[in-house]
ChimeraX commands (.cxc) that place a marker at each C-alpha (Angstrom):
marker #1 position -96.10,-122.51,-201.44 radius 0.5
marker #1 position -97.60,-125.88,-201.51 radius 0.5
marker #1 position -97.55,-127.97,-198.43 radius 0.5
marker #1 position -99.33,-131.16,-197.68 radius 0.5
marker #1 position -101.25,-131.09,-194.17 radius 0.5
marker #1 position -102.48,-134.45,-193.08 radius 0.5
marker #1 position -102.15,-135.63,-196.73 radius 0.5
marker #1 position -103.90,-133.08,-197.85 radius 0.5
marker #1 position -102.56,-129.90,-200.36 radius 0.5
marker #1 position -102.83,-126.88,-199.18 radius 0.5
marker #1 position -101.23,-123.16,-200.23 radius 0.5
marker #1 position -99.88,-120.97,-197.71 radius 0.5
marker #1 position -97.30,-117.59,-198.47 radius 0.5
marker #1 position -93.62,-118.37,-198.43 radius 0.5
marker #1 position -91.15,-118.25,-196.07 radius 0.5
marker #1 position -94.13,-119.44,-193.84 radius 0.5
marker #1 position -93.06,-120.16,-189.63 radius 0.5
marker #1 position -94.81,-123.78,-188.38 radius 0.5
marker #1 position -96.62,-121.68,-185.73 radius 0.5
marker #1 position -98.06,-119.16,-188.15 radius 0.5
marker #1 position -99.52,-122.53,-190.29 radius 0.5
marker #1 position -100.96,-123.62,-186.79 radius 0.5
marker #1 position -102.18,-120.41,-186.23 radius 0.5
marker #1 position -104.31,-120.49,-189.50 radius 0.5
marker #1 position -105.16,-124.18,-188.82 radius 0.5
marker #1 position -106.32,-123.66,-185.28 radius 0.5
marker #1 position -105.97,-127.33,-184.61 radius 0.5
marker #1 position -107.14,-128.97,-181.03 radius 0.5
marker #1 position -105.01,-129.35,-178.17 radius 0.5
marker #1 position -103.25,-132.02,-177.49 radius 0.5
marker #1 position -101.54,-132.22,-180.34 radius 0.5
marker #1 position -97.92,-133.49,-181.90 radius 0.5
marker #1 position -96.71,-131.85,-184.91 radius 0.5
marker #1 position -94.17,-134.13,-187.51 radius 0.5
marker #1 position -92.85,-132.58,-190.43 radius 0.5
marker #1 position -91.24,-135.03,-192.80 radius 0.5
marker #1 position -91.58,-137.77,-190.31 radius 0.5
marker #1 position -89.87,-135.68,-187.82 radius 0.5
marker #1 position -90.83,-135.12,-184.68 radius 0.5
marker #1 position -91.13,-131.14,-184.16 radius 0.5
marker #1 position -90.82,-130.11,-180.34 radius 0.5
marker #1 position -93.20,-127.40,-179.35 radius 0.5
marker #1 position -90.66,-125.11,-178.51 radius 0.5
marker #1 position -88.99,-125.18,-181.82 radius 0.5
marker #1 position -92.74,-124.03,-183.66 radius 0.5
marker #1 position -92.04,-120.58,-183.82 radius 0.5
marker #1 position -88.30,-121.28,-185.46 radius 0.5
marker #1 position -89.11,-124.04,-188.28 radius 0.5
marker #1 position -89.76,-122.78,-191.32 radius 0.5
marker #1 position -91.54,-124.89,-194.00 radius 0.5
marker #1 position -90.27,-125.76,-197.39 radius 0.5
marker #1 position -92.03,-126.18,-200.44 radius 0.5
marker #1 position -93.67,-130.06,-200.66 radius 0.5
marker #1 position -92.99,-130.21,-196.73 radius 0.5
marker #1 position -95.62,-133.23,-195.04 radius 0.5
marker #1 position -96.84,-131.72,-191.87 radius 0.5
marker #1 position -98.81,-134.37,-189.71 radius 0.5
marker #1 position -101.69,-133.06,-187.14 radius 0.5
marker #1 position -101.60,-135.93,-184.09 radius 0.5
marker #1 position -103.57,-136.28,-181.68 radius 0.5
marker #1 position -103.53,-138.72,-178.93 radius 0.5
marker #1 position -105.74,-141.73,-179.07 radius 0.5
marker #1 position -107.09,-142.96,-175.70 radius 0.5
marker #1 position -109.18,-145.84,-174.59 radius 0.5
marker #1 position -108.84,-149.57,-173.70 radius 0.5
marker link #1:1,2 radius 0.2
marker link #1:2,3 radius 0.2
marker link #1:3,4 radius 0.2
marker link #1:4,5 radius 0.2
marker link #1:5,6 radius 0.2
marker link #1:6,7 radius 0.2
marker link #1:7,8 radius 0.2
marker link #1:8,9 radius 0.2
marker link #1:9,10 radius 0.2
marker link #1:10,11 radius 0.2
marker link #1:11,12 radius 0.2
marker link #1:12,13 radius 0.2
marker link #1:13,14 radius 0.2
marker link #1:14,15 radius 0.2
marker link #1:15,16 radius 0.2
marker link #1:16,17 radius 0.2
marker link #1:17,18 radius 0.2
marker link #1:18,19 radius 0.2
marker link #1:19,20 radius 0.2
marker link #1:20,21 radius 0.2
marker link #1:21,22 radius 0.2
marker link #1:22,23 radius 0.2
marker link #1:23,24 radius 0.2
marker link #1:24,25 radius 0.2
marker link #1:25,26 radius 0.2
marker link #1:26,27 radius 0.2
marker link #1:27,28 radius 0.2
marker link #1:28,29 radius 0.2
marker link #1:29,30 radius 0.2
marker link #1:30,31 radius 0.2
marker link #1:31,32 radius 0.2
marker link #1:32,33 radius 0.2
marker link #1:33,34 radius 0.2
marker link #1:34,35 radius 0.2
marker link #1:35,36 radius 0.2
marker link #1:36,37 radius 0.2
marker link #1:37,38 radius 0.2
marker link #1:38,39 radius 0.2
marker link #1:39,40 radius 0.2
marker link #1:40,41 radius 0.2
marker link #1:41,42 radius 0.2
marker link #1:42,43 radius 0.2
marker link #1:43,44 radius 0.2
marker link #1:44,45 radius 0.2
marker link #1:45,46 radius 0.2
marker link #1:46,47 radius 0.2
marker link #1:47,48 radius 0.2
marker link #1:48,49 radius 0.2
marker link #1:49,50 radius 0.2
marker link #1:50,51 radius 0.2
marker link #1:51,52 radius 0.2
marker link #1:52,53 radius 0.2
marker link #1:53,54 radius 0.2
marker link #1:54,55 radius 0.2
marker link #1:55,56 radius 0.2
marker link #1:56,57 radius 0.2
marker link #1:57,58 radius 0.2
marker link #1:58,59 radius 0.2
marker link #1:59,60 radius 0.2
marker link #1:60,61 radius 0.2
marker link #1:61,62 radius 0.2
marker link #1:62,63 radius 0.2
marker link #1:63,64 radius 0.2
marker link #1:64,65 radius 0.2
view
């Protein structure tokens, strides 16, 4: 299944659970997770599962002055 992480294309299995595409990605906390623009609530992670062509965005916050 091809999803685009940080607009970048990547290939995971299908049906594939957000949290098991974190899990692979081992990104650094704090992070924010949008899929399709859309805001994804950490406690909704282990129950979104991605589509085919899905846009997953990595954030993390910016701080400074």
């Amino acid at each position: 299944m091809k999803i685009f992480v940080n607009h970048q294309q990547q290939e995971f299995a299908s049906p594939m659970h957000l949290d098991a595409v974190l899990d692979l990605l081992q990104p650094k906390n704090p992070f924010a997770i949008s899929i399709n623009c859309q805001f994804v609530a950490k406690v909704h992670y282990g129950s979104t599962i991605l589509q085919e062509n899905d846009r997953i965005e990595i954030i993390s916050p910016v701080t400074g002055g």
